[in-house]
C-alpha positions in Angstrom: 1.3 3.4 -71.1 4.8 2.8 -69.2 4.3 6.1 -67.5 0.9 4.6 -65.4 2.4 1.5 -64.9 5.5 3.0 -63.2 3.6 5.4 -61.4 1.2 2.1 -59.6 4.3 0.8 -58.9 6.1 3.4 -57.3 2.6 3.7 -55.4 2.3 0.2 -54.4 6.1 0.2 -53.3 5.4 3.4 -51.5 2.1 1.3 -50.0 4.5 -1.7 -48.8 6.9 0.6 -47.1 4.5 2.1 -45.0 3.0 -1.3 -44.3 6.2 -2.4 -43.3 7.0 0.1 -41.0 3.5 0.0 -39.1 4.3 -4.0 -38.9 8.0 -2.9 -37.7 6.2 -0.5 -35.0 3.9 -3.0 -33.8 6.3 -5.7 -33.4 8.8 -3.0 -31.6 6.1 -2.8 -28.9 5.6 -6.2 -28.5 8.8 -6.6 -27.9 9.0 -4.1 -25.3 5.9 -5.3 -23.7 7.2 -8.8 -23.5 10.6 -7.6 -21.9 9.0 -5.8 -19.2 6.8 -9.0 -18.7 9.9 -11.0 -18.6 11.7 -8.3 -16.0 8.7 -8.1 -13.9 8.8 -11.8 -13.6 12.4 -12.0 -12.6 11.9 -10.1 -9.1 15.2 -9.8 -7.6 15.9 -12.3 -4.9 15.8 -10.2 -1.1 18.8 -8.7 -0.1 18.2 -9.1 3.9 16.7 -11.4 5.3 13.3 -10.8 7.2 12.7 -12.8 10.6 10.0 -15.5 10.4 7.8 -13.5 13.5 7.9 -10.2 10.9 6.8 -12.5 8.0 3.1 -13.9 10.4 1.9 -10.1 10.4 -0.7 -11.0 8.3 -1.9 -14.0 10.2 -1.8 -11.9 14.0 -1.6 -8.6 13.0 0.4 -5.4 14.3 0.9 -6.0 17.7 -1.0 -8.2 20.8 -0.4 -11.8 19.5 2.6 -10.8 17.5 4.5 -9.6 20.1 4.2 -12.3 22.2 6.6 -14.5 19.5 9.7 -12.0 19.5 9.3 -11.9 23.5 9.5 -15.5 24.0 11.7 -17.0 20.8 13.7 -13.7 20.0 14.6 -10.9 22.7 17.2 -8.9 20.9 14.2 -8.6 18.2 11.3 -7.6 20.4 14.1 -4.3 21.9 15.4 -3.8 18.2 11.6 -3.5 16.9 10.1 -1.7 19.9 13.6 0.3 21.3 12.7 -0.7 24.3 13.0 -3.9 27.1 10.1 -6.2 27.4 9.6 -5.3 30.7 9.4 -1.6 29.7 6.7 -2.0 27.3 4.4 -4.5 29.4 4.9 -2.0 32.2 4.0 0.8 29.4 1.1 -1.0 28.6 -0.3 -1.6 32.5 0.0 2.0 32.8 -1.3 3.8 29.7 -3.5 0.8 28.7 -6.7 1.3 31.2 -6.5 4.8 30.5 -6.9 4.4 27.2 -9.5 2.2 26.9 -11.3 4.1 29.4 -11.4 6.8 27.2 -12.0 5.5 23.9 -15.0 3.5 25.8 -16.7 6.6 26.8 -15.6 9.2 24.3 -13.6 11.4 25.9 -10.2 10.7 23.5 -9.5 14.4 22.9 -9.8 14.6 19.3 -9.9 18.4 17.9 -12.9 20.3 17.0 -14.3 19.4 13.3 -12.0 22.2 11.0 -12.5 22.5 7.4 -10.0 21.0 5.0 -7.7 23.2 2.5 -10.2 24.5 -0.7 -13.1 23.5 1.4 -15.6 25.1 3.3 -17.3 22.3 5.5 -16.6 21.4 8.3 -14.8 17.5 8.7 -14.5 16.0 11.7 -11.0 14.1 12.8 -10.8 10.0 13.1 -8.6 7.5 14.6 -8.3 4.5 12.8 -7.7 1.3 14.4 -8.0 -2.0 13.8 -10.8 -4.8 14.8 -9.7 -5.1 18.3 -11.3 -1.3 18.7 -15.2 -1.0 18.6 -16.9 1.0 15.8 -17.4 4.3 17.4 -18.4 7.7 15.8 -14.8 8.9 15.8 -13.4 5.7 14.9 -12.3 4.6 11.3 -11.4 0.8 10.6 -10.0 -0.5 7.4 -11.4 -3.0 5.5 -10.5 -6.9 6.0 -8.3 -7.0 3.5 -5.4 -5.2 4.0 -4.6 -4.6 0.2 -8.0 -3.1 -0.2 -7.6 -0.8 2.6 -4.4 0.2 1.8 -5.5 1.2 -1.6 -8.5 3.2 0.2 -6.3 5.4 2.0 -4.1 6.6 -0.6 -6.9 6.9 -3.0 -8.5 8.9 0.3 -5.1 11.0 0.8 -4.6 11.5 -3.1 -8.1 13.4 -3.1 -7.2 15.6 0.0 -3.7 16.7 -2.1 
């Protein structure tokens, strides 16, 4: 009668180990779950320090009320961001500006031929994407209003083409 009784014991210890151990496991990766929590929250502070003018891209976007900040409050900016003088660029933009327009207005860009793409035997035509200042045109791609989303779009977009 000892024999049983030591034997459900030595079963029941064995029971508790393993019980032990899953509880050890589980608490192991909650542990590491909350540490990466905990480093994820603590971002490093910046390193360099990003002009106020960079920081409103959201608010003007890229370029045509943007640039008109670094121009008039910070010169050496505007030449360090562009490579090139103010007067340069505005004289740049006289130039190349009408013709541009001109073009996208009627059609006549110059974009290639539709070509298939790698693995694929139809035929996809090529896009320009621009932003809302451009209007929706066959051959013209816009992201979405929110940047994050569109962002996400494209690489989703480029992750497919790979």
């Amino acid at each position: 009668m000892a024999a049983p009784r030591r034997l459900r014991m030595a079963l029941l210890e064995h029971e508790l180990a393993q019980a032990r151990f899953q509880y050890y496991l589980v608490l192991a990766a909650i542990l590491e779950a909350a540490e990466r929590e905990r480093q994820r929250a603590r971002r490093r502070e910046r390193r360099w320090w990003v002009r106020e003018w960079i920081l409103r891209r959201p608010l003007f976007g890229q370029y045509e009320t943007l640039m008109k900040d670094p121009e008039a409050e910070h010169a050496a900016d505007f030449k360090a961001f562009l490579r090139m003088e103010p007067q340069m660029y505005y004289e740049l933009l006289n130039r190349a500006g009408p013709r541009i327009t001109k073009s996208l207005r009627e059609g006549t860009i110059g974009l290639p031929q539709p070509d298939s793409l790698p693995n694929d035997d139809r035929d996809t035509p090529y896009y320009m994407v621009g932003d809302d200042a451009f209007p929706l045109r066959q051959y013209m791609l816009k992201p979405y209003p929110h940047r994050h989303l569109a962002r996400k779009l494209v690489r989703v977009q480029f992750e497919l083409l790979e």
